[in-house]
N, C-alpha and C positions, 0 to 999 in steps of 0.2 A: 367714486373710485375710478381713474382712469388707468385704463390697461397700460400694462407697465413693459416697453417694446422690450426687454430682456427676458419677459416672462412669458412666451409666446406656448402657447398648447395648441396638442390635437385635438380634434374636435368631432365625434360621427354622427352625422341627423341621420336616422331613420323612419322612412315615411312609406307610406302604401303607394300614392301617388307622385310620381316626379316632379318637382317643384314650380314647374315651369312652364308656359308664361306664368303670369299671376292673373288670370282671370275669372278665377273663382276666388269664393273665399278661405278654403284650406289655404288652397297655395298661396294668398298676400300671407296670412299667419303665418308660416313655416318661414317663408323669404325676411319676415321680418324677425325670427329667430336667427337664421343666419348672417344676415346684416351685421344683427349683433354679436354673433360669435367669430365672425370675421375681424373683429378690432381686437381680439382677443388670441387672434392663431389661426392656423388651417382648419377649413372643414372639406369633411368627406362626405359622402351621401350614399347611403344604402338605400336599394328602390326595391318595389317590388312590379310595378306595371307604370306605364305599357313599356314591350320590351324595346330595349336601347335603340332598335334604328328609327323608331318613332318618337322618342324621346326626345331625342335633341340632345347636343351639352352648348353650354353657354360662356365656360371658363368660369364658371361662380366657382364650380369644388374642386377641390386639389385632384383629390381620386371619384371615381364613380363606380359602386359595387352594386350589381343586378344582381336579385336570387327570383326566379318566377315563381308568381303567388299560389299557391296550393287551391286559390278560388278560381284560378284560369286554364292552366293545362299542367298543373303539378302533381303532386299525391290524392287521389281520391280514393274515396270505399267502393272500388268497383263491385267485391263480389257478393253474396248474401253475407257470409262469413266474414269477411273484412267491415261489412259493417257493424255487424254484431261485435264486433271486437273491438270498432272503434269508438263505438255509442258505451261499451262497460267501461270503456277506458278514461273516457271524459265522466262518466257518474261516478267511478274510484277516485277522479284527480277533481273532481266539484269545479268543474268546468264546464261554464254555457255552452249553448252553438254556436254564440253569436262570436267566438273567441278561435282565433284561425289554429287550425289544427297542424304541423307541420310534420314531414315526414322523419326520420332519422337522420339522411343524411345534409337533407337544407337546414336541419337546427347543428350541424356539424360545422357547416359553413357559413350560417349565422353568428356563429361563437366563433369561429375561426379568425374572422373578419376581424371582433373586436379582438379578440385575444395577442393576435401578429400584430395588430395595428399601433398597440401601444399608447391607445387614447386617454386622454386627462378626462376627460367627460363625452359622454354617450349619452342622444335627445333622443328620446321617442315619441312619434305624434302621434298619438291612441291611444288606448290600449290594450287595442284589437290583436296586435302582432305583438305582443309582449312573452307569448310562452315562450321561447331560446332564452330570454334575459335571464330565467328563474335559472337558469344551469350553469348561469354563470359565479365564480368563486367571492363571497362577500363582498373580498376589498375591491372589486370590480363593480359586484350593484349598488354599494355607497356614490359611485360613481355615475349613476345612470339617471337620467331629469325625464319623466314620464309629463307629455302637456296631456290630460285626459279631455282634453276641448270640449267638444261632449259628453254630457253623462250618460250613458248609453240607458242607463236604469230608469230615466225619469219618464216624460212626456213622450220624448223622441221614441221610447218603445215598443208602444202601438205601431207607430211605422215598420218601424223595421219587424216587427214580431209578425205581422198582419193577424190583428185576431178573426176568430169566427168565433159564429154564434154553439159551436159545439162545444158540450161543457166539457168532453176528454183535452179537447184541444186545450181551452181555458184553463185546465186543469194543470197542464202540462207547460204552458206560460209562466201559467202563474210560479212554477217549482223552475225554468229555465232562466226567468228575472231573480228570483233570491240568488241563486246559481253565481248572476249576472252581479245581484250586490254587492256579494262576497267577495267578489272577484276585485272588484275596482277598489275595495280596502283591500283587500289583498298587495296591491300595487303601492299602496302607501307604502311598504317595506322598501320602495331604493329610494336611493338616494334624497331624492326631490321630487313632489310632485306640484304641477300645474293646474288653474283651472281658471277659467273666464271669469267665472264673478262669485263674489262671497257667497249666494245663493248656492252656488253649483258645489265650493269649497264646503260648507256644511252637510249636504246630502251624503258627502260620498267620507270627510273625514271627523265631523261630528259637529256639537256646537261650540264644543272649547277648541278643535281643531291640534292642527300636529306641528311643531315646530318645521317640517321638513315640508307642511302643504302652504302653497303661496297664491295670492291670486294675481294675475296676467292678461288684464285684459285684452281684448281686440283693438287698436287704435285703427284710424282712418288711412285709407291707401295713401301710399305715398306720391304718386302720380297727381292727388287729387290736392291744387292749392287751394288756399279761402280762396274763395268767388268767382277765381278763372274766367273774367271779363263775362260773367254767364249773365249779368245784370238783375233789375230786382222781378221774382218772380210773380209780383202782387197782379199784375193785369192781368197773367192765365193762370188764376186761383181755380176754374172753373175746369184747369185740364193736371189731371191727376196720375199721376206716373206711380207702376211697381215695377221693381227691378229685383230679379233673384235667378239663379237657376231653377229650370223650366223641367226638371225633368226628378229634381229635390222634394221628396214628398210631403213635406211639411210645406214648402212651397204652392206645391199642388193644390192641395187641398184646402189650403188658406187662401188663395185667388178664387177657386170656386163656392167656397163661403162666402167670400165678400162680390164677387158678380151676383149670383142668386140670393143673396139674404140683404145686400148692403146696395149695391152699386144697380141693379134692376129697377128698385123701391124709390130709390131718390134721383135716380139719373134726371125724370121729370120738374124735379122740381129745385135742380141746379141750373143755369137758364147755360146752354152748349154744352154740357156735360161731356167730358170724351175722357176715355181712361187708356192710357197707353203703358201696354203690357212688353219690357224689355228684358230679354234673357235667352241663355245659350239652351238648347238641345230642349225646344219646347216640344211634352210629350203629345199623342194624337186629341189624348183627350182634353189637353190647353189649344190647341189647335180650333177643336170644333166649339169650345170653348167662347172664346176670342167669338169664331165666325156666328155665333148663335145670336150675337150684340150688336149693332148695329154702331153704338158707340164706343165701341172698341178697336185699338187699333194692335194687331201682334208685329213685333219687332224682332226677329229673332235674330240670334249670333252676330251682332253687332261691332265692329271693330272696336268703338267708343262711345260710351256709354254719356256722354257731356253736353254732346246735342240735344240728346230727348231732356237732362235735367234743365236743359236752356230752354226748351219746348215746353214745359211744366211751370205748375203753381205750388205742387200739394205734393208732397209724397207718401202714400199710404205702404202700410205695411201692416199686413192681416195675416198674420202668423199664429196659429191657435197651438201648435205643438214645436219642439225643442229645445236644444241647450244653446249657451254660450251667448253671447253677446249679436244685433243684428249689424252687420258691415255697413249697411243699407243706412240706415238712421246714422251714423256716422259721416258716412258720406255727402248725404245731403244737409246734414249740418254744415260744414265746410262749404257746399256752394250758394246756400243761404236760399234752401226751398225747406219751410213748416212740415212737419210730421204728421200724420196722423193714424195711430198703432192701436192695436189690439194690446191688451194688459202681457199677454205672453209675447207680441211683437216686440215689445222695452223692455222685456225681462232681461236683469242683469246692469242696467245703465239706472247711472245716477241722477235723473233725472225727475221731473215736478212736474206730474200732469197739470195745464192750464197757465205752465210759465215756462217750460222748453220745448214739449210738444202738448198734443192734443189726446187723449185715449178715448176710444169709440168700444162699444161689445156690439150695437147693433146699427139698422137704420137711424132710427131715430136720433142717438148721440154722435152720429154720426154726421148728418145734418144739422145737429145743431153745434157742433165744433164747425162744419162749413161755413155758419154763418156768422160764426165769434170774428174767423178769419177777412169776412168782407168788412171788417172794420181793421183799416192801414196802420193805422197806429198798434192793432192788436197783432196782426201780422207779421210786422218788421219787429216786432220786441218778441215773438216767438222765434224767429226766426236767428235775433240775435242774440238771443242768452242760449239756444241750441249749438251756438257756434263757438263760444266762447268757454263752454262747458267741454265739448270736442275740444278744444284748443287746451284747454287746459288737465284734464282727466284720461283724454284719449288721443295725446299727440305720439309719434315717435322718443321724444324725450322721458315721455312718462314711462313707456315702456323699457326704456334703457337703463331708469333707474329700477324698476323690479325686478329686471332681470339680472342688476347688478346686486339686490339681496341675495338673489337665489345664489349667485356666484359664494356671496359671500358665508352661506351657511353650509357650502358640502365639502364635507373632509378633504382638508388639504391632500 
């Protein structure tokens, strides 16, 4: 279905984060919604951080509406009492913590916004900021496309929860995730919901699923052509590149499982082994990290990320917790560098251990997928059915057509 230039709608993304640059990977996923709701009509942008003179605008949105976030300098439970009030208030309305709380008058202005605006369709990317939506009138949340990117409920919640070994605390987890499951079916009620991969789409809306839940995957940045003159990676098989944000806990914690459990154990018996660590706002303890290896090199905040995959043979991704699809594995599909993932690193991708990439849990399988690789012919056909599989499952085009189902299921 192409957009039919008579039929031009308003369009409102709202997001936690301002879309802009794209050098994470929220923001390529959000830009690549917009992209596409651009051929479609005007879009607007509701933000919530950081405020507008840090921001930037860039002419992407028509309009640009700031409301500041209630987690930065907004409504908080300053007094004993106001917390007490606000903690009954979320256990009456079976509301987690982890779900933004808003005061009266920003959910006045939240609604305001959609309401005056006049919008054919309202995107939200979470569903973190979703309380204002529930106050809005039916024929308006028929109207509302929720991407739930991650499922807050799953893997990813130990991070963000931080457990301890206290059973009250555990206790009290364990009742703030039901909380938390509830919630995310709860959200099935608008219009439309999104979700990275069929895995993520059954968690959250069952196994027979909802006419209204779709899945949307992540495709590959669009900056990123096949091969980008990067040449074949086969002669520095030996030098092994992670890219992610550095300061993403699921990130964290998956680099120092695989430096101490993976990359310490075998470095000796890769013959140059070096592992080059690249990504923005690396925290103190990737830092000391990094410096504790001697075959380690830290990269940090990099303008372009295309060098060090030109620099590389391998690209690892040791990811033992979260949702949604890896950007990462994507990317280096397209510049034609071999994978080698944790089971949870490729969760969500369609993908055939031992014919698009490699899957490793420890030392050992790890080394021995490095050594599958020193054979060229087994390399460049990893290499190549990974590429072609991006090319075809995770290009822009792909995404343009589910996003044109989604188009096509919400009430005219």
């Amino acid at each position: 279905m192409k957009p039919n230039p008579t039929d031009r709608r308003k369009i409102l993304v709202i997001d936690f984060l301002y879309p802009l640059p794209e050098t994470i990977g929220r923001n390529m996923r959000t830009m690549n919604f917009v992209r596409f709701f651009r051929e479609y009509g005007s879009v607007d942008l509701l933000y919530f951080y950081p405020k507008p003179d840090d921001a930037g605008t860039a002419g992407v949105f028509r309009k640009e509406f700031f409301i500041r976030h209630p987690s930065g300098e907004g409504y908080r439970e300053n007094r004993w009492h106001q917390k007490i009030a606000g903690r009954t208030e979320r256990l009456l309305r079976k509301r987690p913590w982890m779900i933004t709380e808003w005061s009266s008058r920003d959910i006045e202005t939240y609604i305001s916004i959609i309401r005056d605006g006049g919008y054919d369709l309202v995107f939200c990317r979470y569903i973190l900021d979703t309380v204002p939506l529930f106050r809005l009138p039916e024929n308006l949340r028929k109207r509302v496309v929720i991407d739930y990117d991650d499922v807050f409920s799953q893997s990813l919640y130990g991070f963000i929860a931080k457990y301890d070994s206290n059973p009250l605390s555990r206790m009290k987890d364990r009742f703030q995730k039901h909380l938390l499951v509830n919630y995310e079916k709860k959200c099935l009620r608008f219009g439309a919901a999104l979700f990275v991969t069929r895995h993520d789409l059954k968690n959250v809306a069952g196994d027979g699923g909802l006419p209204n839940a779709h899945v949307v995957p992540n495709i590959f940045p669009c900056g990123i052509a096949a091969g980008n003159g990067l040449g074949n990676g086969y002669p520095k098989r030996n030098r092994f590149l992670f890219i992610g944000t550095l300061d993403y806990g699921p990130n964290v914690e998956g680099l120092k499982w695989f430096v101490d459990s993976v990359f310490r154990k075998v470095a000796g018996r890769v013959e140059n082994a070096r592992l080059l660590v690249v990504g923005r706002a690396p925290t103190s303890e990737v830092k000391a990290l990094c410096d504790s290896v001697p075959d380690i090199e830290l990269h940090p905040d990099v303008p372009d990320v295309l060098p060090f995959y030109r620099d590389c043979g391998i690209v690892v991704v040791p990811i033992l917790a979260g949702g949604g699809t890896r950007i990462k594995i994507l990317e280096a599909g397209m510049v034609g560098r071999p994978v080698l993932a944790t089971p949870m690193g490729a969760n969500g991708l369609d993908v055939t251990d031992g014919k698009d990439l490699f899957l490793f849990t420890d030392g050992s399988t790890f080394l021995e997928s490095c050594n599958r690789l020193n054979d060229r012919n087994v390399y460049d056909s990893v290499a190549g059915s990974m590429k072609s599989l991006v090319e075809n499952l995770y290009s822009p085009e792909a995404f343009n057509r589910k996003m044109t189902e989604v188009l096509r299921s919400l009430p005219s």
